[in-house]
N, C-alpha and C positions, 0 to 999 in steps of 0.2 A: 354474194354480197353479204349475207348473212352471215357465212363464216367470218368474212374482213371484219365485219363489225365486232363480232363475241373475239375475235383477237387482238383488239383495238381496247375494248373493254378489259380482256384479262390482264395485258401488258401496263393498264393505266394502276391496275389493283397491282400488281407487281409492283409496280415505281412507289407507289403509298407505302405500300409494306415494306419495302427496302427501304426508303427515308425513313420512317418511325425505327425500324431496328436500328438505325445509324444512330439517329436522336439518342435512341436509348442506353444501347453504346456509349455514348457520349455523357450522359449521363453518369452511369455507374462509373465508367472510369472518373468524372469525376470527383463521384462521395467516396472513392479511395480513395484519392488526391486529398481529402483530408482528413484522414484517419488520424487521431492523435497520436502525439510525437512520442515517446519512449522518455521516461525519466531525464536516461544521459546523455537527450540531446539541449537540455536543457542541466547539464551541469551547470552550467556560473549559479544557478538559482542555488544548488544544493550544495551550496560552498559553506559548512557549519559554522556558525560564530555564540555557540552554546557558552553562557556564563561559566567558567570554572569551578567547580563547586556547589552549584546554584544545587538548591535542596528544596524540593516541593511535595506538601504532602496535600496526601486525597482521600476523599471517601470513597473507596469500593466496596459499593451494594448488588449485593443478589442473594434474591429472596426477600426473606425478612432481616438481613444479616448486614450489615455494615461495619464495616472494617478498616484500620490508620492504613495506609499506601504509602509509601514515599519514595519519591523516585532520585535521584544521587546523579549530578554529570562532573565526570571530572578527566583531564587532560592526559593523555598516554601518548604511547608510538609505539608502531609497528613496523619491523620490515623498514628500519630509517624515515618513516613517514608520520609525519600527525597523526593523531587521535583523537575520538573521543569515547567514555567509556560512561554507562547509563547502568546504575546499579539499582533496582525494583526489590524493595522489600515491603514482605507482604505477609499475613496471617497464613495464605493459602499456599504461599508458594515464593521461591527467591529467585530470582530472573540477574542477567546481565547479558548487554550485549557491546562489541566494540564496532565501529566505525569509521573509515578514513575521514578526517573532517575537508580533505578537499573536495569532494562528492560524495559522503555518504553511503560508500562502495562497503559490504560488509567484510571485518576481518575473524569473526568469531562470536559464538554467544552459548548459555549454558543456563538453562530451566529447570530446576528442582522442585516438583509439585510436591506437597506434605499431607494437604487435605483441602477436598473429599479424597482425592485421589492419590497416590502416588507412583511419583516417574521421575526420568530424569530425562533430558533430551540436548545434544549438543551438535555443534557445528562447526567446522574449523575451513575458512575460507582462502583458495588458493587462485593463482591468476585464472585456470582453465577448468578447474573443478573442487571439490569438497565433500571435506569426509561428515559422513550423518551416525547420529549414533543414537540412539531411544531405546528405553526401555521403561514400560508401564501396559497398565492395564491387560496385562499377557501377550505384548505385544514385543521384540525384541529385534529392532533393525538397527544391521551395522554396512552402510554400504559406503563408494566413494561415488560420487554424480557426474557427469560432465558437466563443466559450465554451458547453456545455452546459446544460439546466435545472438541473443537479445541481451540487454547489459541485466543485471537480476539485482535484488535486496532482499537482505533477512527481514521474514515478515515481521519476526517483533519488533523490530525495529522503526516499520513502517510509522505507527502512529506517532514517533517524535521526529521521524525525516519529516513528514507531511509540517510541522513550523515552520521549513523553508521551501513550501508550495511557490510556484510563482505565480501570484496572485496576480490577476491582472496581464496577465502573458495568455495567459492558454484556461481553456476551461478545462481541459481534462488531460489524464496522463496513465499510461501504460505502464508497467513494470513484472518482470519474473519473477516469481518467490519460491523456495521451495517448499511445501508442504512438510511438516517436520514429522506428522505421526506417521506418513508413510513413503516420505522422502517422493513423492509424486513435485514435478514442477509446473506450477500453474501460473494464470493471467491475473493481477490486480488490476482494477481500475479503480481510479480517485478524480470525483469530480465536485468542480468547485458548487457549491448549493448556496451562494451568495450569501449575503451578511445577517447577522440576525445577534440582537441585544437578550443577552441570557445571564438569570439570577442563577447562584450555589452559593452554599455557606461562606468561597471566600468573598464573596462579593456580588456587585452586575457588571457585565464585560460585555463590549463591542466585539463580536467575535465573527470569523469569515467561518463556514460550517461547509464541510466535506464530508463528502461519501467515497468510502472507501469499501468495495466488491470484488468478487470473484466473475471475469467477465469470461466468454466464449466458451468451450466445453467444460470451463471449472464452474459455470455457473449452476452445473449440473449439481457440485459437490452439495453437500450439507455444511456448507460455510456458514452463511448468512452474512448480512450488512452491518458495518461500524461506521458509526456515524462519530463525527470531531467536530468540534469545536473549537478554535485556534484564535486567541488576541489577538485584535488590529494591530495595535499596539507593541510596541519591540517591550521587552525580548519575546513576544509572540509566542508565549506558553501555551501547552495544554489545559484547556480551562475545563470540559468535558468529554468524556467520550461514551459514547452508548453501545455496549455490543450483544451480539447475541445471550452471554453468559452474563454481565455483569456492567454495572455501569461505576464511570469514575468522575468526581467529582472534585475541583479544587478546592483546600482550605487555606492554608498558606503558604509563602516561600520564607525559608530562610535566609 
């Protein structure tokens, strides 16, 4: 009788335990169910409509040191396809990078640091892969990458794709980048950090403020956090951005 009973007893703990793993089960599968979406599934959002010309300059400080920024968009084609091309002139350093303007897909870009540091570092983007080229701080990589399963974006690029976040769609969004000082390809995430009224010398602006990270094993990296601030407002300029190195601040457009 005694044994019926302690079998009676174990088989009731059995059934518990099996429904809670079920639950839980059920569960996990699904906080995967909604892991954020990847940039390109949300292309219509990233469809560019960047002013031609539009010319805006900033204060870039780090340290005690402040310095004119200006950043330059103006209209190309590649490959038979739209463009857009974003020219960064700087004290430190001269930057450009190009863009398809129907998504934002990268077609190329090329960084020449002057000071503190100097390098050069370039990019040339193909349907299935791209060639890496760096050289600085005794550092000298030339490889070709495969493209990823995941659709990807040139990081520097990232902080003026993010003016056509889709705000009010989705809080948060995935994307591949590839690391440029050692051609390593890692995870961004960019999550929306809701709205926030923010003064700089050009003015005070309504702005939606995003973080933009290194998520999953790149979190590991010595990246750190950049933080934006993007106008409510069209054309939904960069008004500030804060990053590890250096922070930029709008003064005006021309």
């Amino acid at each position: 009788m005694k044994n019926k009973k302690l079998l009676l007893i174990l088989s009731a703990i059995i059934g518990v335990l099996g429904i809670t793993a079920a639950v839980l089960w059920q569960y996990n599968t699904e906080q995967t169910k909604v892991e954020p979406p990847q940039l390109a599934d949300n292309r219509e959002f990233f469809s560019l409509d960047w002013p031609d010309g539009e010319t805006i300059h900033y204060n870039r400080s780090f340290g005690d040191t402040t310095v004119d920024s200006v950043m330059t968009v103006s209209k190309a084609e590649a490959n038979g396809k739209p463009t857009y091309r974003l020219d960064w002139e700087d004290t430190g350093f001269d930057l450009y990078f190009e863009v398809y303007a129907a998504d934002g897909r990268p077609v190329s870009y090329e960084t020449i640091g002057t000071a503190p540091k100097e390098f050069k570092s370039s990019g040339t983007y193909r349907a299935d892969e791209m060639d890496l080229l760096y050289n600085g701080n005794g550092t000298e990589i030339q490889k070709t990458i495969p493209k990823p399963a995941e659709n990807w974006y040139e990081p520097n690029s990232m902080f003026y794709l993010i003016r056509n976040f889709p705000f009010g769609e989705v809080e948060r969004l995935k994307a591949k980048a590839v690391y440029e000082n050692n051609g390593s390809i890692i995870t961004v995430q960019i999550t929306d950090k809701g709205t926030e009224t923010i003064t700089v010398p050009g003015g005070t602006f309504e702005c939606h403020k995003l973080l933009l990270e290194p998520a999953g094993v790149a979190a590991l990296l010595p990246i750190g956090k950049f933080w934006y601030w993007i106008e409510e407002a069209a054309p939904h300029r960069l008004i500030k951005g804060d990053t590890p190195n250096y922070t930029l601040e709008y003064v005006r457009m021309e």
